[in-house]
N, C-alpha and C positions, 0 to 999 in steps of 0.2 A: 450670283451672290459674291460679295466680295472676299477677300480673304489672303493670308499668306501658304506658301507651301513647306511642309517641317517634314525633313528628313527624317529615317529610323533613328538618328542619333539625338534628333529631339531641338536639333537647332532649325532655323527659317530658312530653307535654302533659296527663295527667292529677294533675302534683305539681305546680302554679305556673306554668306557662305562662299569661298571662290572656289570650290569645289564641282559646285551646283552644276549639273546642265551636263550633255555629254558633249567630249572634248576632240577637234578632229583631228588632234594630235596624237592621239590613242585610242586604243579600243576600250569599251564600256567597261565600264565599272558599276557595282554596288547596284544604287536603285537609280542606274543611266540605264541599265538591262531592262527594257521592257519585253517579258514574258513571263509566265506563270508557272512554268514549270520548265527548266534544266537538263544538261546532260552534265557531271562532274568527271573531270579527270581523275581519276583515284593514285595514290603513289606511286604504282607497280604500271603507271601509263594506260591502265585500260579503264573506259567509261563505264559508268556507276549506272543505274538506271535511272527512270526520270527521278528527279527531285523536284518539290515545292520549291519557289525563288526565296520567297520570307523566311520560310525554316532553312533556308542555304544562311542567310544571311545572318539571321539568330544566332546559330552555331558557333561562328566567329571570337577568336580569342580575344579581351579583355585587358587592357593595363589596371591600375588599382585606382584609377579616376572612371571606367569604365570605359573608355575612349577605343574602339576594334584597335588590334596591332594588326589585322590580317585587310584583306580588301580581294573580291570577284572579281575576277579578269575574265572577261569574254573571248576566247582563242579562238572561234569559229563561229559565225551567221550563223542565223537561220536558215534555210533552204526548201525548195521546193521537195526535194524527196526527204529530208529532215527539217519539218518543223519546227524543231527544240534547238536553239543553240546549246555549244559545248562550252563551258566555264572551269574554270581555273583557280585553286585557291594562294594567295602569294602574302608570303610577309611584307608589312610596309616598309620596316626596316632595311632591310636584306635589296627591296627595290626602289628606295632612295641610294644605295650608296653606288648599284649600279647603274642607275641615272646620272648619277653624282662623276663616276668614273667614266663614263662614253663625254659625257659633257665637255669635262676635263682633255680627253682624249682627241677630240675633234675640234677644239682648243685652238689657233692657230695666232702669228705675229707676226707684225708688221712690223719691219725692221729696216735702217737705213742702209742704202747702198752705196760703198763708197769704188771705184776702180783706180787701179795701180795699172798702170803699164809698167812692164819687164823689157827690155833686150836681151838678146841671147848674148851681144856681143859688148855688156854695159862693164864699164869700167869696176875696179871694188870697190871703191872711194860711192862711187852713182849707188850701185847697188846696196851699200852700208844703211846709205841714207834711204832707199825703198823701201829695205828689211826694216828699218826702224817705224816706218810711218806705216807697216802693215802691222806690228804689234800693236803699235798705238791705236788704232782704229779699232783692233781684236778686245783691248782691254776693253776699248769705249762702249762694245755691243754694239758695233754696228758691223756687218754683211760687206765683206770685200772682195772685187774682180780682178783677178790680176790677170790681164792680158799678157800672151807670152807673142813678143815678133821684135822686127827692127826698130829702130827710132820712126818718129811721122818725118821727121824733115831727112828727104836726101835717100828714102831707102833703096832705090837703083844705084845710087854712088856709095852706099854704104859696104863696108866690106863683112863677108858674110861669117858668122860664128864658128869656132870649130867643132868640133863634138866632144875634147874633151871642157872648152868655154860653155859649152849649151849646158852640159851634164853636172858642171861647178853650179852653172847660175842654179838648175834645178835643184840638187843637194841643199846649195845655202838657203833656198826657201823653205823645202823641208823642216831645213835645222831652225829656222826662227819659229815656224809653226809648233815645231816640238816643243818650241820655249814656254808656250802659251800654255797655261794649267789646262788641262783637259782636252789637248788639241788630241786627231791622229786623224792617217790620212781615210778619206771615205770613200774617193771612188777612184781606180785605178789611172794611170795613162793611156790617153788617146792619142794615136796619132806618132809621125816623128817628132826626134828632139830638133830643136832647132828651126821647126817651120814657122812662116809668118804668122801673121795673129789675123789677118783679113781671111783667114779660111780657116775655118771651125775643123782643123787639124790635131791640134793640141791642146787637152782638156787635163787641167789636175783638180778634183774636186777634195775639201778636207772639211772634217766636222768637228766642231769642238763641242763640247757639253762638261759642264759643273753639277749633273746631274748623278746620284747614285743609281748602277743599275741590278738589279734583281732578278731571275731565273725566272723565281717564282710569282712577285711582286712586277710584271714591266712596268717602264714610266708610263705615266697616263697622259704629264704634256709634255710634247714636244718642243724641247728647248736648245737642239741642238744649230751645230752651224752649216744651217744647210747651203748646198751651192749648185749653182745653175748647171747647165748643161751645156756650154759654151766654152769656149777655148781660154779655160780663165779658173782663174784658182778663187774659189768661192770662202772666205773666213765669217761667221757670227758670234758674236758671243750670246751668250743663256736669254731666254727671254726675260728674266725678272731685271737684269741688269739693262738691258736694252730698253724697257718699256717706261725703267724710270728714269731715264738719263735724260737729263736735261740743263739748259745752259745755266753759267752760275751766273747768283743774282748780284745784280748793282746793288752797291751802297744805301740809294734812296728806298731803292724796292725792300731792304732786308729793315731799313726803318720802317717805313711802313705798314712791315707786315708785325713790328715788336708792338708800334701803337696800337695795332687792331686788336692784340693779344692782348695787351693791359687793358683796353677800353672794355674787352669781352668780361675780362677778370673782377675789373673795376665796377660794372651792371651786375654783375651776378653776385660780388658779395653786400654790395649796397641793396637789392633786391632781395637777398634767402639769410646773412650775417649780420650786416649792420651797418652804421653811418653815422658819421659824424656831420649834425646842424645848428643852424645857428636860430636862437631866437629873441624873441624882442616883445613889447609890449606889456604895460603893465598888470594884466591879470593873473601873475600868479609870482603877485609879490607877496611874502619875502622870499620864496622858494629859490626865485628867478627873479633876475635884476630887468629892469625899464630898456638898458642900456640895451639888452643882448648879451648872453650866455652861450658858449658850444657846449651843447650837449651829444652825450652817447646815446642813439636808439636801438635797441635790439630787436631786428626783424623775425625773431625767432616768435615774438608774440603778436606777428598782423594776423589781423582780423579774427581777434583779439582772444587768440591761443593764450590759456594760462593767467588771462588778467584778472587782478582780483582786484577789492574794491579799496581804496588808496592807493592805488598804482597814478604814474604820471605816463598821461598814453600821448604819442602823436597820430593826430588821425585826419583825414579828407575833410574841410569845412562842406556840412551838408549843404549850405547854402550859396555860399561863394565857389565858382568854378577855380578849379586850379590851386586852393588856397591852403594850404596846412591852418592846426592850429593843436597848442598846448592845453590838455586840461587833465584835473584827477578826475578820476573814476570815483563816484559816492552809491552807486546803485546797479549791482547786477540783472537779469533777468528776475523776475518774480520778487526782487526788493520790493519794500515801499519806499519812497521818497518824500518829504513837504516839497510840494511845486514852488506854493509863495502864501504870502500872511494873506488869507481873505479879511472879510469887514469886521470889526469887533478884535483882531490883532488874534483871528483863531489860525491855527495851519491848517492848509488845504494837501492831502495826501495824495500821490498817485500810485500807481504799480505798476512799474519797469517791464514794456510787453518783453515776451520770449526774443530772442534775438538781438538784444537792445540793451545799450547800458544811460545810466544818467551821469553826467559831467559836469565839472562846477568851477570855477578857477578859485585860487586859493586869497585872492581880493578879490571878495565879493561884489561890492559896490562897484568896481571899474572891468567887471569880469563878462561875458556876454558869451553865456552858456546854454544848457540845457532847461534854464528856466526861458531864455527866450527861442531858442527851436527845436524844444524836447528831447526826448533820448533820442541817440544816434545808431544809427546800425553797426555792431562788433564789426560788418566788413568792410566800415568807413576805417578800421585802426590801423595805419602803417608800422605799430611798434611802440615798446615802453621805452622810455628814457629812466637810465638806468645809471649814469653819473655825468657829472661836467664838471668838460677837462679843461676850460677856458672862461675866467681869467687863471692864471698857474699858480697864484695865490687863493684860488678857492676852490682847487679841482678835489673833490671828492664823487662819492658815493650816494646816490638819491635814493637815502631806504623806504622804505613803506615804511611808516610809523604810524596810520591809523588803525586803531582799533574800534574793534564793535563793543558796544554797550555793556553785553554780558563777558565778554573779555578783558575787563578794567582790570586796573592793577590793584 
């Protein structure tokens, strides 16, 4: 027989629950535990005796919608010598946030790498300009090598550093790294001062972080500036700075992106606000001129929120694809309306079904309304027009001015 399957909580766990089903990313939960009876961890760590699964599950705290805050965790199979698995009771709460925190914490980024060559034996003037272009890169969040050896061109001809040269260039790196908010050094010296950089001799690793750190609270992501393990001075900056850096935009591209922003603006308030259009054609003179009028529509009344009957509605011609058109409203749901004169000049009466309003232009004779394709559907109405603002000599306010019969003056 057919059917759905509905969880203790009363929802279909096989139509959209993602909860449904057990998960091989964890151990079972709730009614993923297939067994009938329990072993419970009790507070004090020592197991309960058997228990019922259902009445484990019953037990279970409550928010004030009824929804459990608590959920079974399965901490031990079944077994051949223990047939009953061992279960666990755990706040939902409490293990969303440390979900939330491993997640956080295993977290990792991908950041660019830039490398610096150093000489031991580089002039101030060369070296000014290194230290410069390693801050710069620091600010930018990206990951920098600085290679410590000779020049590439010429290093057999090259004359070799002195120690106290070697120990200046290292100091002046230092100091520019300290420049950097939150730099300090991370992993000690390798190796001699002064060796070349083609042997993984000489290592200075430095970590930066814009990160607050806590005893009691550690960070959960890792945003500091890690570095290799290579004879190279490793700089990062933070990851939030790093992951959003990106080039600046051209002129065209920053156009582009103002007109999609107005185009979005411009749909949404013509769609849920309002709009300003233009209309034409003689049936609803004197209201409305032949010429064409702009009028205001307020969208706040499509399909046809709030319309009452005098209102001037724009709404989808039932008959014509794609075609607006202007008419009053004469007849709500459950009115009656005269359709048209039968024989003898008697009125013939209809009743306005549920759903449905009737329409009438206000030139009768030139008007082609609800008497030739009957009441229309409320979810044909795009909105009432509500003044016109065009021509500037006759922009006012389009009030309702009909009244019902028993509300005469």
């Amino acid at each position: 027989m057919g059917g759905s399957i509905v969880n203790s909580h009363g929802r279909h766990g096989a139509h959209g629950d993602k909860d449904f089903g057990p998960r091989p990313d964890r151990p079972l939960r709730d009614e993923e535990i297939k067994a009938w009876k329990i072993h419970m961890v009790a507070s004090d760590g020592k197991l309960t005796d058997l228990q019922i699964l259902t009445e484990v599950l019953s037990r279970r705290e409550c928010d004030s919608k009824g929804r459990p805050t608590q959920f079974l965790q399965e901490v031990a199979p079944a077994t051949l010598d223990r047939p009953n698995p061992i279960c666990r009771m755990y706040e939902k709460k409490a293990s969303r946030e440390i979900e939330e925190a491993k997640r956080k914490a295993t977290k990792t980024t991908k950041m660019q790498t830039k490398q610096l060559e150093v000489s031991w034996a580089m002039s101030d003037n060369d070296l000014g300009h290194r230290l410069a272009r390693l801050k710069e890169f620091l600010e930018k969040g990206w990951r920098v090598e600085v290679v410590f050896g000779s020049k590439r061109k010429g290093w057999m001809n090259k004359r070799a550093a002195s120690a106290e040269e070697a120990a200046n260039v290292l100091e002046r790196i230092k100091g520019a790294v300290g420049e950097v908010e939150g730099a300090n050094e991370w992993r000690g010296m390798q190796g001699k001062i002064g060796g070349e950089a083609v042997s993984p001799n000489t290592q200075l690793a430095v970590e930066a972080s814009n990160m607050i750190y806590n005893q009691e609270n550690p960070p959960l992501l890792p945003c500091a500036r890690s570095l290799s393990n290579h004879n190279t001075l490793h700089l990062t900056k933070n990851y939030y700075r790093s992951h959003h850096n990106t080039l600046p935009m051209t002129t065209i591209q920053r156009f582009g992106i103002a007109v999609l922003k107005l185009s979005f603006l411009y749909h949404f308030l013509a769609a849920n606000v309002g709009i300003i259009s233009r209309t034409t054609g003689p049936s609803m003179i004197p209201t409305l001129s032949v010429q064409g009028d702009c009028v205001y529509i307020d969208k706040s009344f499509r399909r046809g929120r709030g319309v009452k009957v005098g209102d001037l509605i724009d709404f989808k011609h039932p008959l014509v694809l794609g075609q607006g058109a202007v008419k009053r409203v004469m007849g709500m749901p459950g009115d009656f309306v005269v359709k048209d004169m039968g024989e003898g000049g008697e009125a013939r009466m209809i009743q306005v079904p549920i759903g449905h309003c009737w329409v009438l232009g206000d030139n009768l004779p030139e008007s082609r309304d609800s008497r030739t394709y009957g009441p229309i559907p409320l979810g044909l109405i795009k909105g009432k027009i509500v003044a016109r603002v065009w021509p500037l000599s006759e922009i006012k306010w389009l009030e309702n001015t009909l009244q019902r019969p028993e509300d005469g003056p």
